[in-house]
C-alpha positions in Angstrom: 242.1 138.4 78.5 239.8 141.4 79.2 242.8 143.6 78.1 243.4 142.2 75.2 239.6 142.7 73.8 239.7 146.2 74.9 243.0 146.2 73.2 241.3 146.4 69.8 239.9 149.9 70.6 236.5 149.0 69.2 234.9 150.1 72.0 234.5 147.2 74.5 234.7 147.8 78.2 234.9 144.8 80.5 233.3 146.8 83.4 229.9 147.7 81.3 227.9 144.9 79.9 226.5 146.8 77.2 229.6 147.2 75.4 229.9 143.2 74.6 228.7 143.4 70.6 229.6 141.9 67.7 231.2 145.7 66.5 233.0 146.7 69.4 234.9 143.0 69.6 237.2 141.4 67.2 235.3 137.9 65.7 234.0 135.3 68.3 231.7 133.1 66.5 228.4 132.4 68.7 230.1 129.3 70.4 232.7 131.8 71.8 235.4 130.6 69.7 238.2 133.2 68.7 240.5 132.0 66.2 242.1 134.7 64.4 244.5 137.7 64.9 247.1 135.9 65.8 245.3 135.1 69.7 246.4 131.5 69.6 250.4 132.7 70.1 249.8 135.4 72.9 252.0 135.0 75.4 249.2 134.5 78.0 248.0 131.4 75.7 251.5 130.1 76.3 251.9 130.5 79.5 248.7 128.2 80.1 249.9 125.8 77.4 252.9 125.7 79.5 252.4 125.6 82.9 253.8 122.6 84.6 250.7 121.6 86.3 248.6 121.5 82.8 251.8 119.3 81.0 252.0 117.2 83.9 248.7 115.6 83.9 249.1 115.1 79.9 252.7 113.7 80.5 251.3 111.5 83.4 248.7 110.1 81.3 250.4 109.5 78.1 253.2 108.3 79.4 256.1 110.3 78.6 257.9 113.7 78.8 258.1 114.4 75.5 255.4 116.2 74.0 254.1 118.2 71.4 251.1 121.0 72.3 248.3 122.2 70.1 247.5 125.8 69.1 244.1 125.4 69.6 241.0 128.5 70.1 240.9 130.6 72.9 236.6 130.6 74.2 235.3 134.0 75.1 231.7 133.1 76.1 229.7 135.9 76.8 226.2 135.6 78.2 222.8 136.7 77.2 224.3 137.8 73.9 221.1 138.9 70.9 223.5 140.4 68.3 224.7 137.0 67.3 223.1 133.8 66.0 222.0 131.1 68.6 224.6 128.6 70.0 222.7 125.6 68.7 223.4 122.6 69.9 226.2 120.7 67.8 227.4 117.4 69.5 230.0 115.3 68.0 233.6 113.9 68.5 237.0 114.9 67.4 238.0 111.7 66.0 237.6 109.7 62.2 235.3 107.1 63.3 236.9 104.7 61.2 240.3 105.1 62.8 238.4 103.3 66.2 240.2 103.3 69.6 241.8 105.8 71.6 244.3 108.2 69.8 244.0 111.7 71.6 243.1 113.4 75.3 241.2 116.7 74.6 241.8 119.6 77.2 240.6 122.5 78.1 242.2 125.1 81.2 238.7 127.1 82.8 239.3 130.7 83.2 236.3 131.9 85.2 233.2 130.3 87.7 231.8 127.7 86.1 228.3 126.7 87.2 226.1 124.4 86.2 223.8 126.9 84.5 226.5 129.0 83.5 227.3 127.3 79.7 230.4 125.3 78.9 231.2 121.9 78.1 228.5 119.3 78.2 230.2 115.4 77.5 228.3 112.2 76.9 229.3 110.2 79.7 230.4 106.8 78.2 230.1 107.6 74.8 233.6 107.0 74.3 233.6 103.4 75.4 230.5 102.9 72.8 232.2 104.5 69.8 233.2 101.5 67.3 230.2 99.7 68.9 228.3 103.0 67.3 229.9 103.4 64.4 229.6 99.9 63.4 225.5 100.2 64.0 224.6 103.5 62.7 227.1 103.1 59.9 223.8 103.0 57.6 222.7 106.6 58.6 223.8 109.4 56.2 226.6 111.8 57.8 226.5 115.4 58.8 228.7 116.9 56.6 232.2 118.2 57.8 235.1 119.4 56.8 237.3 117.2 58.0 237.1 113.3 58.9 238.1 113.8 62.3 234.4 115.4 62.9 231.6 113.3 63.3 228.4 115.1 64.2 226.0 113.1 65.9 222.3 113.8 64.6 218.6 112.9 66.0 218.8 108.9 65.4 222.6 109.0 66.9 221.9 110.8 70.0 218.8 108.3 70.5 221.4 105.2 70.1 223.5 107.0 72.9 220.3 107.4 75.0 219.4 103.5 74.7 223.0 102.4 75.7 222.4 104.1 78.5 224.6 107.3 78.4 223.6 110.4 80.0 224.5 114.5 79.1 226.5 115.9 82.1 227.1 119.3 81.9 230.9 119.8 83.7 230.8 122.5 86.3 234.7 123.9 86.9 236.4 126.8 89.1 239.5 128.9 87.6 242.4 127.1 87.2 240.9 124.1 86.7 242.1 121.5 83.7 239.0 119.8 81.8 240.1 116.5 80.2 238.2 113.9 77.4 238.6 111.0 75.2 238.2 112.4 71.3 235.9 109.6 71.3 233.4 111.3 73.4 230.4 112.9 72.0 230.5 116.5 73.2 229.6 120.5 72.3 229.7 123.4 74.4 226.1 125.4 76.0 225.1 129.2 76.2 225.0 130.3 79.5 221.6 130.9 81.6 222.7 133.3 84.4 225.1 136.5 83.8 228.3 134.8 84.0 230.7 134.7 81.1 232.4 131.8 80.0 237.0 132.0 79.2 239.0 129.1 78.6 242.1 128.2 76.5 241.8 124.5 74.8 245.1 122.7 74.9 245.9 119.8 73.9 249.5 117.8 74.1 250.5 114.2 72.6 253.9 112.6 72.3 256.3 113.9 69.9 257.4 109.9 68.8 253.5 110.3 67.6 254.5 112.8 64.9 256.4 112.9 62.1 259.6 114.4 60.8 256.6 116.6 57.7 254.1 116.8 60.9 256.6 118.4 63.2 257.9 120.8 60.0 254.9 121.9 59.4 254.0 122.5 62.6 257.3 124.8 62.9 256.1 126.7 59.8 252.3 127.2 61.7 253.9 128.5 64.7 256.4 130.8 62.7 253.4 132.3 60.8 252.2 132.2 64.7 248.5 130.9 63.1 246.3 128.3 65.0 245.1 124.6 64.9 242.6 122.5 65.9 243.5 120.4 68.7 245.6 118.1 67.0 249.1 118.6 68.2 250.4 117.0 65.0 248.8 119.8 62.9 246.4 118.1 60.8 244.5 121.5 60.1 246.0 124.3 60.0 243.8 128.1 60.9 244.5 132.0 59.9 244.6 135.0 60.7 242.4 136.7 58.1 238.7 137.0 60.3 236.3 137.7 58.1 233.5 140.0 58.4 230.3 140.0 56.1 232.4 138.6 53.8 235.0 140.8 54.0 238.2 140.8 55.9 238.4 142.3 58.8 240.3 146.0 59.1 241.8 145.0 62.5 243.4 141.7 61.7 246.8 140.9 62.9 249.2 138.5 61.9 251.4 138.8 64.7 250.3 138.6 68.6 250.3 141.8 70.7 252.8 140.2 73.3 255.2 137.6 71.5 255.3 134.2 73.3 258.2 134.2 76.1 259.3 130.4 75.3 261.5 129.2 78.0 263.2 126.0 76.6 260.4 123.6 78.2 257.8 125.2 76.4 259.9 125.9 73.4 260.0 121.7 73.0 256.6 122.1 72.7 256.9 123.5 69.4 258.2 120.8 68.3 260.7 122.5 66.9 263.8 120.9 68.8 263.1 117.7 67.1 263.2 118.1 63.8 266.3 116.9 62.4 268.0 118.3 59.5 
């Protein structure tokens, strides 16, 4: 991952901290998100969104072989970072609250040490068992706004609710390799880190394919043939790009292809979804 940053030729250098700024990096918002030039396709992506281990636990969970993966961000969470804006806490869930119940696992494969002072995900433990009960409640209180229904940001008052029902902020420490998993329900965000230590992970995501449908799964053949991103919905509910825009401009070094073209073998080629459309 290092190799592909430097790969821009903007000047970063993995082995001097000094060169981690906004103008010698392609765009990483101040949450560590990267969602342009193509990153979500790299054939290192893939080969976490396919590694047996990571579709194993989905499959054994949901129930069934046959699924569909996400295209979702790539995280490059550098520390002690003052050329961007602050990572401000933002918690919220990934799901409409008014379609209630549970209708998708959230997952995220850790890339580097991850302390408990050393940022990443923070989850509401048991928010997701409280979620209609919330939403029924605070169903009064004016929303954040969002661009999409499935985002539900929780303000002040919300986070108060969560704090009477009696659930607690648990910041979840990981080592490499290891895969993060949570209801959509669950309120969540991610945290700066406090000590030196950066912060890589790929979010993936996987649901069944009988889940999707025949437009869902074309459309998600025409995202990955463009090779943009998605959010974590496997069914592509929200599609990215490729154009990263700086100061309002686009960026000189985008890409609309990856460096490295994704190596499919035919298990993680099903992933696409591609293989059951039928026409």
């Amino acid at each position: 991952m290092h190799g592909w940053l430097e790969g821009f030729g903007l000047g970063y250098d993995h082995h001097d901290r000094s060169k981690v700024h906004k103008d010698k990096l392609p765009l990483i918002t101040e949450k560590g998100m990267c969602l342009h030039y193509a990153v979500t396709h790299e054939d290192f992506v893939w080969k976490i969104r396919s590694e047996p281990v990571v579709v194993g636990a989905f499959s054994k969970f949901l129930g069934t072989d046959e699924l569909i993966v996400s295209f979702d961000a790539v995280n490059f969470g550098f520390p002690n970072r003052k050329d961007l804006a602050p990572n401000k806490p933002w918690p919220h869930q990934d799901q409409d609250p008014l379609k209630p119940g549970f209708r998708c696992l959230q997952g995220l494969v850790n890339l580097l040490p991850n302390g408990p002072d050393d940022g990443g995900l923070i989850v509401c433990k048991g928010s997701h068992a409280l979620s209609t009960q919330f939403h029924e409640e605070m169903a009064w209180e004016e929303k954040i706004p969002a661009w999409t229904n499935e985002w539900y940001g929780f303000t002040d008052k919300g986070l108060d609710w969560l704090k009477e029902h009696g659930c607690e902020w648990v910041k979840v420490c990981a080592e490499p390799g290891d895969l993060l998993l949570w209801d959509s329900r669950t309120a969540h965000y991610n945290v700066s880190s406090k000590t030196d230590q950066p912060r890589f992970c790929v979010y993936t995501c996987y649901m069944p394919v009988a889940e999707a449908s025949q437009e869902d799964l074309k459309r998600k053949r025409d995202v990955f043939e463009r090779r943009v991103g998605t959010t974590h919905w496997p069914n592509v509910r929200h599609t990215g790009s490729n154009v990263a825009k700086r100061d309002g401009h686009n960026d000189p070094h985008n890409r609309d292809r990856p460096v490295e073209e994704p190596q499919l073998d035919e298990r993680a080629f099903r992933l696409t979804g591609i293989p059951y459309i039928k026409e």
